[in-house]
C-alpha positions as CSV (number, residue, x, y, z in Angstrom):
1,X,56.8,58.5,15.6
2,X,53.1,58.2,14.2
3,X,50.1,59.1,15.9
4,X,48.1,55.9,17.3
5,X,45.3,57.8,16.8
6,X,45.3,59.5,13.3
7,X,48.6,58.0,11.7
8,X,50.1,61.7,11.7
9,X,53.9,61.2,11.5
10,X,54.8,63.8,13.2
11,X,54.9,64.4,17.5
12,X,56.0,66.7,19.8
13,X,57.7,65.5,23.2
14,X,55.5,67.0,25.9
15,X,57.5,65.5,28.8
16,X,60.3,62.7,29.5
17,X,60.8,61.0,32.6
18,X,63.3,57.8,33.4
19,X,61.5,54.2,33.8
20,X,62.3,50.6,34.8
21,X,65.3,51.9,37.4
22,X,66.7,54.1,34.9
23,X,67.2,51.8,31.7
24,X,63.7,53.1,30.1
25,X,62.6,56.5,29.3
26,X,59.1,56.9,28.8
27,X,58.1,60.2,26.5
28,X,54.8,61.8,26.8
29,X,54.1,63.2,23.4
30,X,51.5,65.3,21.4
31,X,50.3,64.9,18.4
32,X,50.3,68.2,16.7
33,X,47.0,67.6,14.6
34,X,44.4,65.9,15.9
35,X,45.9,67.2,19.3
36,X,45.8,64.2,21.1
37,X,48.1,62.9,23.7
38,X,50.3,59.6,23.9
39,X,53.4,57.4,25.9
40,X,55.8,56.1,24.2
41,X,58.8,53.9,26.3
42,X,62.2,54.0,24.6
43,X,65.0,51.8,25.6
44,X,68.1,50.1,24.5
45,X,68.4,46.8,23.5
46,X,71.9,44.6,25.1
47,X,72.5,41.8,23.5
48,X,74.3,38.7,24.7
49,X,76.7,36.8,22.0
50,X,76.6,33.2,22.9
51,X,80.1,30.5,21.9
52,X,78.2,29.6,18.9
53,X,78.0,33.3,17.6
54,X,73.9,33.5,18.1
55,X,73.0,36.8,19.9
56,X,70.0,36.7,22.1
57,X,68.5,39.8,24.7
58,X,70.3,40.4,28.0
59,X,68.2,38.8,30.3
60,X,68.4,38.9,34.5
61,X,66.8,35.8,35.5
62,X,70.0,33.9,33.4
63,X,72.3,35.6,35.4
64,X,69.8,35.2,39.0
65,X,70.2,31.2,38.0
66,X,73.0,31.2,37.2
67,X,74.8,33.1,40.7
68,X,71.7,30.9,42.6
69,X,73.9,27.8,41.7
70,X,77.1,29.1,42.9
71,X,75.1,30.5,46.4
72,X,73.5,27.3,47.1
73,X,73.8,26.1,50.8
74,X,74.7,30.1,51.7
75,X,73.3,33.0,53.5
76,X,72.3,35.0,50.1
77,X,68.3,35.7,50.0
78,X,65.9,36.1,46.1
79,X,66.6,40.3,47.3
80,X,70.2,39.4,46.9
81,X,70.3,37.6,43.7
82,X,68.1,40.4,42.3
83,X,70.2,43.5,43.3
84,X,73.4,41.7,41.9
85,X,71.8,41.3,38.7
86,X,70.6,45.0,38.7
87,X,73.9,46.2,39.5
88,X,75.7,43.9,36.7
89,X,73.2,45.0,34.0
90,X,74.0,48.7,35.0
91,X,77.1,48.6,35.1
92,X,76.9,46.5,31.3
93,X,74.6,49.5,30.0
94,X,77.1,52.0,31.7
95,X,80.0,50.7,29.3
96,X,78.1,51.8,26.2
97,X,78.0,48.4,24.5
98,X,75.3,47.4,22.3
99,X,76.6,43.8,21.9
100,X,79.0,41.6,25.0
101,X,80.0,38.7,24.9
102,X,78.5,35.8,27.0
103,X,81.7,35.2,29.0
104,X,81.9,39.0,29.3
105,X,79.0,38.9,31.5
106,X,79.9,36.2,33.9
107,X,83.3,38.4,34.4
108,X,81.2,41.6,35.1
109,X,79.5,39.2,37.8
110,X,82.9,38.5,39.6
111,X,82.9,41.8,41.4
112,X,79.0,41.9,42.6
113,X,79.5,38.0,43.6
114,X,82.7,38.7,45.9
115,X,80.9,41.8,47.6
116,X,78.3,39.7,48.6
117,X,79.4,36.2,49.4
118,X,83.1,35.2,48.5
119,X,82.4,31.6,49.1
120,X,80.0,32.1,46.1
121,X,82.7,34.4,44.5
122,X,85.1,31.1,44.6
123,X,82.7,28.8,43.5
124,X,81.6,31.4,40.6
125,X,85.0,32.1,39.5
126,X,86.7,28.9,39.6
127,X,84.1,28.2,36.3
128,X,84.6,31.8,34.5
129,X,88.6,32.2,35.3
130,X,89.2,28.6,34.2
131,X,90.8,27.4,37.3
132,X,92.9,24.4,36.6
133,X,94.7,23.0,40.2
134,X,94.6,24.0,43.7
135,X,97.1,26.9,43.1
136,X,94.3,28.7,40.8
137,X,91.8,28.5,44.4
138,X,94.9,29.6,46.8
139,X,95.8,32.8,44.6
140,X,92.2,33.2,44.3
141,X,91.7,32.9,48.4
142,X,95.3,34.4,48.9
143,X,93.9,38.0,46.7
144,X,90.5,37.6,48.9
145,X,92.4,38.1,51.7
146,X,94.7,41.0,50.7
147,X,90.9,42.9,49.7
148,X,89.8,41.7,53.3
149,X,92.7,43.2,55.1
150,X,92.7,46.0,52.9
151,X,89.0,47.0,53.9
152,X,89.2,45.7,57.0
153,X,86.4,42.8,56.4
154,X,86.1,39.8,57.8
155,X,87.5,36.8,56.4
156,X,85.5,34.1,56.2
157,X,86.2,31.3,58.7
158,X,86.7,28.7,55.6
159,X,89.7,31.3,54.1
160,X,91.2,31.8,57.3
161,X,94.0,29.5,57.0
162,X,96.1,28.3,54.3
163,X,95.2,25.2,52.5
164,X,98.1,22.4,53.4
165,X,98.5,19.5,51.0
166,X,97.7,16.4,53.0
């Protein structure tokens, strides 16, 4: 790390706290000869691998726009969308990837999404699982409802009964 002010390539680490909800660290360093002091901010940089191979930076918002689409017309607030994409990007970082692929990242949504509205969940998953017919939504509803009983929540009034073909 050179010195800003005198181009010295050498520093010493004076103190290191965590930044940006724990994804940053930001050094305070010294230069050991002009003595002068500095802030450096050190993170890791997650990248997203698209279908057509290009990689671009993780980015929150795409997966805030993304999870808005699926939540439209439900009780989920801008706080919402904005935790879930906190807790997807840390649990991302957690795994130790560098790289993930795009798809990847809409599965690590699943989890978030169902814990928060599984009307969204549905919605969400029937486009990242691939659901093909009717059966893919009533396993899908049928293994929402096992997790319900299984935590004792409440099943939505939509999922209470089973779907009948008419």
């Amino acid at each position: 790390m050179f010195c800003p002010y005198c181009r010295n390539a050498d520093s010493r680490v004076v103190d290191s706290r965590l930044a940006d909800d724990g994804s940053a660290i930001r050094r305070r360093r010294q230069c050991p000869q002009c003595g002068r002091r500095f802030s450096t901010v050190e993170t890791t940089t997650l990248s997203v691998i698209k279908r057509s191979g290009a990689g671009e930076p993780f980015s929150r918002s795409k997966i805030i726009n993304g999870v808005r689409k699926a939540c439209q017309g439900r009780p989920v607030t801008e706080d919402d969308l904005a935790l879930l994409a906190q807790e997807v990007e840390e649990n991302i970082r957690a795994s130790g990837v560098a790289e993930i692929d795009a798809h990847e990242v809409g599965l690590a949504i699943l989890e978030p999404l169902r814990q928060l509205d599984q009307i969204a969940y549905l919605r969400f998953a029937s486009v990242y699982q691939g659901f093909e017919s009717l059966d893919d939504f009533e396993e899908a509803i049928g293994t929402l409802r096992r997790q319900n009983e299984d935590t004792g929540q409440r099943v939505p009034t939509g999922l209470q009964r089973p779907l009948t073909a008419h």
